[in-house]
C-alpha positions in Angstrom: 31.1 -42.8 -27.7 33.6 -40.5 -26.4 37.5 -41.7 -26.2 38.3 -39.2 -23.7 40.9 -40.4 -21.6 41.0 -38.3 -18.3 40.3 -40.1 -15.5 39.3 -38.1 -12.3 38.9 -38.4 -8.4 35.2 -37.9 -8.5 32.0 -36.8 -10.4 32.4 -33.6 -8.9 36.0 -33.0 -9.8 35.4 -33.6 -13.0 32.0 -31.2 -13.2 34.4 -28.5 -11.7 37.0 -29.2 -14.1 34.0 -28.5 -16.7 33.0 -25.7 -15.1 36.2 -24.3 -15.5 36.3 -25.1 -19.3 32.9 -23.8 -19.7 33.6 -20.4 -18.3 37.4 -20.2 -20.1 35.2 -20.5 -23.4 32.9 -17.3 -22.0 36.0 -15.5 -21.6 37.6 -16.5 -25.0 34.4 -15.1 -26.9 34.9 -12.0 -24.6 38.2 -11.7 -25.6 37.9 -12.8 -29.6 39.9 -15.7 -29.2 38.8 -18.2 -31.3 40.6 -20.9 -31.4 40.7 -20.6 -27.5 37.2 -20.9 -27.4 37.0 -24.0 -29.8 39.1 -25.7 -27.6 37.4 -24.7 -24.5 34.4 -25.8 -25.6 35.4 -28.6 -27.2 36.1 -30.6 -24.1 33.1 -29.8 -22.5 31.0 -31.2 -25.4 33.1 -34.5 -25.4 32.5 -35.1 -21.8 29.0 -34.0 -21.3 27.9 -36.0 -24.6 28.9 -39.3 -24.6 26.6 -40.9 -27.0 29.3 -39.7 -29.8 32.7 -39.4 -30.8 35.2 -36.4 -29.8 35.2 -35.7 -33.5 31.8 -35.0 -34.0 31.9 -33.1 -30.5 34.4 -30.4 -31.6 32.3 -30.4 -34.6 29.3 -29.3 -32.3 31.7 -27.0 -30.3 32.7 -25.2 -33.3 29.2 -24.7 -34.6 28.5 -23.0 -31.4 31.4 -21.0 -31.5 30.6 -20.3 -34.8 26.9 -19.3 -33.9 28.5 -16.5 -31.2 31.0 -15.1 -33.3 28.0 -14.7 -36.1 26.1 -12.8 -33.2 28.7 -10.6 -33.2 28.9 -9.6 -36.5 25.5 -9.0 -36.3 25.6 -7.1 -33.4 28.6 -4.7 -34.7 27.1 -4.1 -37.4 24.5 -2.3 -35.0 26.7 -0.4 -33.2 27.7 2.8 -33.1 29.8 5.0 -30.3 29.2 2.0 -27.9 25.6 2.1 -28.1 23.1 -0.5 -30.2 20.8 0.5 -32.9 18.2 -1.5 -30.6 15.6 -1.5 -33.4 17.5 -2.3 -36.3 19.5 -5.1 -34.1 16.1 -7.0 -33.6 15.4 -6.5 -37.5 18.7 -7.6 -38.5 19.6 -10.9 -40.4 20.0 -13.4 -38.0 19.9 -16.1 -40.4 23.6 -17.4 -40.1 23.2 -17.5 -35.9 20.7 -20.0 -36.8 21.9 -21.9 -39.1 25.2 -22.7 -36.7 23.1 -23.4 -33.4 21.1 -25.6 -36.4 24.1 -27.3 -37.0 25.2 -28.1 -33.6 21.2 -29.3 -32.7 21.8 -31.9 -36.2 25.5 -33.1 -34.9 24.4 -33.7 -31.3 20.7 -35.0 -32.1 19.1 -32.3 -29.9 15.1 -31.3 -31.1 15.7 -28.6 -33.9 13.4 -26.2 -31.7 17.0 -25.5 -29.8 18.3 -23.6 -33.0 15.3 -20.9 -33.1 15.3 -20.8 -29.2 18.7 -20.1 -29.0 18.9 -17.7 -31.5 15.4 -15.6 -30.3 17.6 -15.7 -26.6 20.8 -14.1 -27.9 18.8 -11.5 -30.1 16.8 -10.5 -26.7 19.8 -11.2 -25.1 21.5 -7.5 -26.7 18.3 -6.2 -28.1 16.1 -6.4 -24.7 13.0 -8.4 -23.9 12.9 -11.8 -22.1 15.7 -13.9 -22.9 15.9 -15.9 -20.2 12.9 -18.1 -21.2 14.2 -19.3 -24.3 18.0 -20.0 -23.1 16.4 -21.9 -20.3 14.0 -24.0 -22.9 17.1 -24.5 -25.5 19.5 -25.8 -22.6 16.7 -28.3 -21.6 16.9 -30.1 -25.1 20.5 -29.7 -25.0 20.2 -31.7 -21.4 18.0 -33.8 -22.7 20.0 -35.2 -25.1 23.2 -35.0 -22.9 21.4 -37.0 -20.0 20.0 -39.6 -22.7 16.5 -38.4 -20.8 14.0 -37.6 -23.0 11.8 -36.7 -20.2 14.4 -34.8 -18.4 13.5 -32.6 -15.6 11.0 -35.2 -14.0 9.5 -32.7 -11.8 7.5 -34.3 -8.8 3.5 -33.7 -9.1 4.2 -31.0 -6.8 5.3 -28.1 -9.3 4.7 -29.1 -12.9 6.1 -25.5 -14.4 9.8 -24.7 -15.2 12.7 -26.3 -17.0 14.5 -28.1 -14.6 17.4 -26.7 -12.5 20.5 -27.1 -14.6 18.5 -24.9 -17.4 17.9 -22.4 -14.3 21.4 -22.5 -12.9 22.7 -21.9 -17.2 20.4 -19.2 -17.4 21.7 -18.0 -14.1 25.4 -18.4 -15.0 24.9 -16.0 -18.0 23.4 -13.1 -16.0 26.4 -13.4 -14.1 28.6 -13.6 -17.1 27.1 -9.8 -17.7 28.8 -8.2 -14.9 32.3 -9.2 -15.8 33.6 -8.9 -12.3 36.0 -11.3 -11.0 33.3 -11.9 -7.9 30.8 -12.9 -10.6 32.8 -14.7 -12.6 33.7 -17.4 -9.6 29.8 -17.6 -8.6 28.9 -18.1 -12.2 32.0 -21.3 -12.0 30.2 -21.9 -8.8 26.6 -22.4 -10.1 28.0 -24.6 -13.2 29.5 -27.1 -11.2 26.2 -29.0 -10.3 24.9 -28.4 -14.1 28.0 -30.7 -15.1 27.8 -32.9 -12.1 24.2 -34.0 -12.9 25.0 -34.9 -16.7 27.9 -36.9 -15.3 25.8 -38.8 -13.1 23.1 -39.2 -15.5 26.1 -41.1 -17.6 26.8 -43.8 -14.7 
């Protein structure tokens, strides 16, 4: 259980407050600031999962920051006068991006499908194709686990298909991400605050 002492005026101040962590750990890995991003990270994984320590929650936080700055080295190893080697990208090793996501899936207890999902969505992600399907099926076993809902989105019989709308509104916030305008970057705040706010509530 978490030992996180912040208290807060509501759910919601405390999803924007996540929100806010969320995207300064985007803009660290932008901005190859490591230890930023740890920390960033790091206490967004110790509120959102409660079922264990903050120890073991940084641990997760810096698998997955490990996982992204693996990505890059793959990815500059690709590169060449700003422009990707597309082909040899999506051929590359992409062995030690999976082995971190792996990591943070075995600290956290999420399914061990999230490590290949993640890692097939942040190959696509650079090398083209659809991404957006596997992000979206990785963040609902993260959710899964963070809400303690195995059976997390509980769709009503009247649309069976999809992955819930936090996945949507994650998969949604990294589309924004790409633009890297200041506009985008507040909507993509925006759309995380009701991802946070429903893992907080699921926590009540």
């Amino acid at each position: 259980m978490s030992t996180q002492q912040e208290t807060w005026e509501t759910v919601r101040d405390h999803a924007e407050f996540l929100a806010e962590r969320v995207w300064d750990g985007f803009v660290a890995h932008d901005q190859r600031d490591r230890m930023a991003a740890v920390k960033a990270f790091a206490a967004v994984d110790s509120s959102q999962f409660q079922h264990v320590d903050d120890a073991t929650a940084r641990r997760a936080a810096v698998a997955y920051v490990n996982a992204l700055w693996k990505k890059d080295e793959v990815e500059d190893a690709h590169e060449a006068d700003g422009e990707f080697d597309r082909d040899a990208l999506d051929a590359a090793d992409w062995g030690p991006v999976h082995e971190n996501f792996a990591e943070r899936a075995r600290l956290l207890g999420i399914d061990e499908d999230y490590a290949d999902l993640s890692t097939t969505a942040w190959r696509r992600h650079k090398t083209g194709g659809d991404y957006w399907t596997p992000i979206m099926h990785a963040q609902l076993l993260e959710l899964r686990v963070a809400m303690g809902d195995p059976e997390y989105p509980r769709k009503p019989r009247y649309g069976q298909s999809g992955f819930g709308p936090e996945a949507t509104r994650y998969a949604l916030a990294v589309e924004l991400h790409d633009y890297r305008s200041e506009k985008h970057l507040e909507q993509g705040k925006a759309v995380m605050v009701p991802y946070y706010e429903a893992i907080l509530r699921a926590h009540e």
